[in-house]
C-alpha positions as CSV (number, residue, x, y, z in Angstrom):
1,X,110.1,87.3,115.8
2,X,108.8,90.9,115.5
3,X,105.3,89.9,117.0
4,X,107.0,88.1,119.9
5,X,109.0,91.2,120.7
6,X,106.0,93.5,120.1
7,X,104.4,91.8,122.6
8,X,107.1,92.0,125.2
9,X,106.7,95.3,124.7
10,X,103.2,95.6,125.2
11,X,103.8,93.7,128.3
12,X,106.5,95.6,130.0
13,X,105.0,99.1,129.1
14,X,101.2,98.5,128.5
15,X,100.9,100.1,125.4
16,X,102.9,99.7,121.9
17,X,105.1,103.0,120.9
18,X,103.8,104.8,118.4
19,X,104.0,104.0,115.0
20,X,106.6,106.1,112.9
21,X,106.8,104.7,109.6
22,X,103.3,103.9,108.0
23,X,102.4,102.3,104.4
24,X,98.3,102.9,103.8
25,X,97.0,100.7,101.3
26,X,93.9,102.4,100.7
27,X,93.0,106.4,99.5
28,X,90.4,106.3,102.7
29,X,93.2,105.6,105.3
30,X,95.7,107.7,103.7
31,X,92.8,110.7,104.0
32,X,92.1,109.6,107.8
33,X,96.1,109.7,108.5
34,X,96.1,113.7,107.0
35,X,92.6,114.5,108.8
36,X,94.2,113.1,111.9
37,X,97.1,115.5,111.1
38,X,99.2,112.1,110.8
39,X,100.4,112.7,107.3
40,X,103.8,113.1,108.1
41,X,103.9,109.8,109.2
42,X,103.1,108.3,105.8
43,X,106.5,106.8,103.6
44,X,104.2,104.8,101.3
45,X,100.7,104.5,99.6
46,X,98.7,102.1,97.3
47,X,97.2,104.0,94.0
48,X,93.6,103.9,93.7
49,X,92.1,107.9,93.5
50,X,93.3,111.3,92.8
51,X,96.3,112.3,95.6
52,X,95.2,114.7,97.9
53,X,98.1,117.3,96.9
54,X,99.9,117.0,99.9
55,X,100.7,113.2,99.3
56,X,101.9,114.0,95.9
57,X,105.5,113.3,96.3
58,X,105.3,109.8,98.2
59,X,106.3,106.6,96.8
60,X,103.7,104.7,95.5
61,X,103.4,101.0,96.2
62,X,101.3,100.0,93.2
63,X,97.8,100.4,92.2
64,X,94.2,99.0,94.1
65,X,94.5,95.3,93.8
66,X,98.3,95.0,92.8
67,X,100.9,95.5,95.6
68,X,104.6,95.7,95.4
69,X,106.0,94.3,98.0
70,X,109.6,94.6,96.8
71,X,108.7,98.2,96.9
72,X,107.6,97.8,100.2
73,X,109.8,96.2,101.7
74,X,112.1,99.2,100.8
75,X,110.3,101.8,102.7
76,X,110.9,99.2,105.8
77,X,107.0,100.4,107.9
78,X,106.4,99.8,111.4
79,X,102.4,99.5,110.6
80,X,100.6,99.0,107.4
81,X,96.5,100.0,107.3
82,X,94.7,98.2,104.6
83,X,91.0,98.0,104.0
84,X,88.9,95.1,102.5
85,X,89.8,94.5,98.9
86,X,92.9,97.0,98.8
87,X,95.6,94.0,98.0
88,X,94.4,90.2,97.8
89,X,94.5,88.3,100.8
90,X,97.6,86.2,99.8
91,X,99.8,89.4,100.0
92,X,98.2,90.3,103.2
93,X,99.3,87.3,104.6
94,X,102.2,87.3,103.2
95,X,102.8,90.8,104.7
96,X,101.8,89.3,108.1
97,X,104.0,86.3,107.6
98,X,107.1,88.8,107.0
99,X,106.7,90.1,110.2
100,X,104.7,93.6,109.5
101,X,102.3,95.4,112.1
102,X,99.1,95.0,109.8
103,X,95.8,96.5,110.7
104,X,92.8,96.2,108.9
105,X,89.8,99.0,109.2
106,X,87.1,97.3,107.8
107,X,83.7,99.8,109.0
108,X,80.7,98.6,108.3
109,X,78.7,101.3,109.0
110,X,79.1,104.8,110.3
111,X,79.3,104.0,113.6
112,X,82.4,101.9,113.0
113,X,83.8,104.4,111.1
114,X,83.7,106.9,113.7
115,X,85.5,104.0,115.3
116,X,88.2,103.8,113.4
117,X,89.2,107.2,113.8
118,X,90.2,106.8,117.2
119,X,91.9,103.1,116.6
120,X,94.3,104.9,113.9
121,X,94.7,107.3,116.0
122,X,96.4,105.6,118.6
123,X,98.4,103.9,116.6
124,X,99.8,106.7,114.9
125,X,100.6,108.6,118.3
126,X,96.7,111.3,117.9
127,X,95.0,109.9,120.5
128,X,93.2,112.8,121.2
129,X,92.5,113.5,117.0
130,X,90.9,110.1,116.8
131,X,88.7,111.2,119.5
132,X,87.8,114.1,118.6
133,X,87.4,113.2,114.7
134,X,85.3,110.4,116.4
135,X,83.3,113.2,118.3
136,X,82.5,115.9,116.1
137,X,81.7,112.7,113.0
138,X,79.3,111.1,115.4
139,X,77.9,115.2,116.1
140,X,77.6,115.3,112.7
141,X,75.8,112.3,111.6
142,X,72.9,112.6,115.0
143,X,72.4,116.2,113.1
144,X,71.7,114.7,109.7
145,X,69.4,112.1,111.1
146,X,67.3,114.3,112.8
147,X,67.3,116.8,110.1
148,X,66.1,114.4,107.3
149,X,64.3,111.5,108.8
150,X,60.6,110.4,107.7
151,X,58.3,108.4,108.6
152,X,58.5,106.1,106.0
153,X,62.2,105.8,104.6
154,X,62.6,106.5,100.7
155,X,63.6,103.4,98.9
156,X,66.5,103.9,96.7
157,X,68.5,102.1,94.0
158,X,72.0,103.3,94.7
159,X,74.2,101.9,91.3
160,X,77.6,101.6,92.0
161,X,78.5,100.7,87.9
162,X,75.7,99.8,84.9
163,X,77.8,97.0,82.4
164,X,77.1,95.0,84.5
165,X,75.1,96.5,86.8
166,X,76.0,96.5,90.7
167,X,74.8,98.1,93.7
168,X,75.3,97.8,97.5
169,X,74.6,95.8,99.8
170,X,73.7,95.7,103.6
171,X,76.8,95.6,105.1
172,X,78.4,98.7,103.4
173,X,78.7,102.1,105.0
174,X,77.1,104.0,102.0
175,X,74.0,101.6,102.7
176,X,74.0,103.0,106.0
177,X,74.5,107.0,104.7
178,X,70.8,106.4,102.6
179,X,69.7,105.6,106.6
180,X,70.7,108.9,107.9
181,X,69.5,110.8,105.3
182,X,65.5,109.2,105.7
183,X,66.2,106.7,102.9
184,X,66.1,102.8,102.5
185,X,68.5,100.9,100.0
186,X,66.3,98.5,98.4
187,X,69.2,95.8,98.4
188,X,70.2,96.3,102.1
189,X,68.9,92.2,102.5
190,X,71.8,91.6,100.2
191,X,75.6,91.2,102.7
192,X,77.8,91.5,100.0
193,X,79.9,95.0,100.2
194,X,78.7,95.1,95.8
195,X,76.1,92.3,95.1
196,X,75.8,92.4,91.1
197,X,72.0,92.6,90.5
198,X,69.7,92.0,87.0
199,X,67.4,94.7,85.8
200,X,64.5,92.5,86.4
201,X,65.0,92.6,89.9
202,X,65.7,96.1,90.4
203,X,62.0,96.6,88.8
204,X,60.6,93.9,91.1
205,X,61.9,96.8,93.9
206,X,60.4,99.4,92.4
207,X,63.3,102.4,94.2
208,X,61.3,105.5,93.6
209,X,64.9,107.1,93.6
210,X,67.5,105.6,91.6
211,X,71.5,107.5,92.3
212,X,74.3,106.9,90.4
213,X,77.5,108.2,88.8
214,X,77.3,110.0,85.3
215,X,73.9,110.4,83.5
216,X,75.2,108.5,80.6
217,X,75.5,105.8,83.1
218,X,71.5,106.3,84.5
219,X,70.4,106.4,80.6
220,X,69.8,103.4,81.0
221,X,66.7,103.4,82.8
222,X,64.5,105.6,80.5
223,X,63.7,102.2,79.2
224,X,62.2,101.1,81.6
225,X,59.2,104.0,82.3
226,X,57.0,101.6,84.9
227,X,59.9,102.1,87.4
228,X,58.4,105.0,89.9
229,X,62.3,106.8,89.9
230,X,61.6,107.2,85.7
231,X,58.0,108.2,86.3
232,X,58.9,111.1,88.7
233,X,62.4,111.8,87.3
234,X,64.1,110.7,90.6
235,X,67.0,109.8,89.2
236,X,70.3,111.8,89.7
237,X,74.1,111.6,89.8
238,X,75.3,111.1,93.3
239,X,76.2,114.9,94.3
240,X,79.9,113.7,96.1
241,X,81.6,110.6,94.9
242,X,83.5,111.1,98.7
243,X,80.5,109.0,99.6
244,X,83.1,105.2,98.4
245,X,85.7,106.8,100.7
246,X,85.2,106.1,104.2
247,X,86.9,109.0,106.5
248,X,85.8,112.5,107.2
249,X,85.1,114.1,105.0
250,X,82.7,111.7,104.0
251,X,80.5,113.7,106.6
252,X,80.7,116.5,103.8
253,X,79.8,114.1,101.4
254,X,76.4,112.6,103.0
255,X,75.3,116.4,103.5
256,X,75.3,117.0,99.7
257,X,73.3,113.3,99.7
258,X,70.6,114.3,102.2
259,X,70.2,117.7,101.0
260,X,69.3,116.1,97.4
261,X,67.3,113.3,98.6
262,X,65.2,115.6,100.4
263,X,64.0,116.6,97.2
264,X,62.1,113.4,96.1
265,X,58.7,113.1,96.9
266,X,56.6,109.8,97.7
């Protein structure tokens, strides 16, 4: 019933009001919402990161992976944002067969993330935020790439955990961030969003940089001294985990990557 009267609406008026109450189910669309200066628009979020402080006092409805849609139901949203992976698709369509605006911002790359600035935007009532974001984002980016492209991109290892050992794949935005910053992620022929991967093919790609969280999570790979990365001591702790957040002020984030992978040399 909601849907069919939403679309009336969209109908009669050619354009939905905008949305007042909002649940994000993801700490990358609950960032987006404050950078589009939207955060006072938030009654609910889904656990998964450190709060930014000013979303410290909202209710919380349960942790990456486990909604609580009791809990939800309470706060009573006219849109929910989720991104892939945030709740199990049974709850989402359980959300959508209850009736609830759900959107999902799935960005694949950069480009699409620029994107989605301007489609939260308008349905949050900051039309001209989204575009702007969008704007100065896409600004941004044409900068880095012109600043640290090469001839030949760098191939890099990019290891999202090491027990058991996963990476990226091609579809995946921070696959895309390597791009702009003259690199090459030596799984980008791999589509899942975190293929797991074995050592032995890792040394079949020989990365010549290998990033990373802590360095008692690289350690690992001083075992292996015929990978080029160990050779030349290319590997280091990625400089901004805002990188596995899609918004913003993952602009920031890929500056602090380019500016370190830069360093490496062929």
């Amino acid at each position: 019933m909601r849907r069919l009267l939403a679309c009336l609406v969209l109908c009669l008026s050619g354009s939905l009001a905008a949305a007042e109450r909002v649940v994000s189910l993801a700490p990358s669309l609950s960032e987006i919402m404050l950078e589009l200066g939207a955060g006072d628009r938030l009654v609910g979020v889904l656990d998964g990161a450190a709060r930014p402080p000013q979303l410290a006092g909202l209710p919380s409805v349960g942790r990456y992976g486990q909604l609580e849609v009791e809990t939800l139901l309470g706060l009573k949203p006219d849109l929910i944002l989720l991104a892939p992976g945030s709740v199990p698709p049974a709850q989402q369509e359980q959300l959508r067969r209850l009736g609830f605006n759900v959107q999902a911002v799935v960005p694949r790359d950069l480009a699409q993330l620029a994107d989605s600035f301007v489609q939260i935007g308008e349905l949050v009532g900051r039309p001209q935020q989204g575009q702007q974001l969008a704007a100065d984002f896409r600004q941004g980016l044409a900068t880095l790439r012109q600043r640290y492209r090469r001839a030949t991109p760098l191939p890099v290892f990019y290891q999202v955990w090491h027990k058991p050992l996963y990476t990226v794949g091609g579809g995946q935005v921070i696959s895309d961030a390597l791009e702009v910053c003259g690199a090459r992620n030596v799984f980008a022929d791999l589509r899942q969003p975190a293929p797991q991967v074995s050592i032995e093919a890792v040394l079949a790609r020989d990365p010549q940089v290998i990033l990373g969280g802590t360095r008692a999570e690289l350690d690992i790979w001083q075992a292996w001294p015929q990978l080029a990365a160990v050779r030349r001591g290319q590997i280091w702790a990625v400089p901004d985990k805002g990188l596995e957040r899609p918004s913003y002020q993952m602009l920031g984030a890929l500056e602090q990557l380019c500016a370190v992978l830069a360093k490496a040399q062929r």
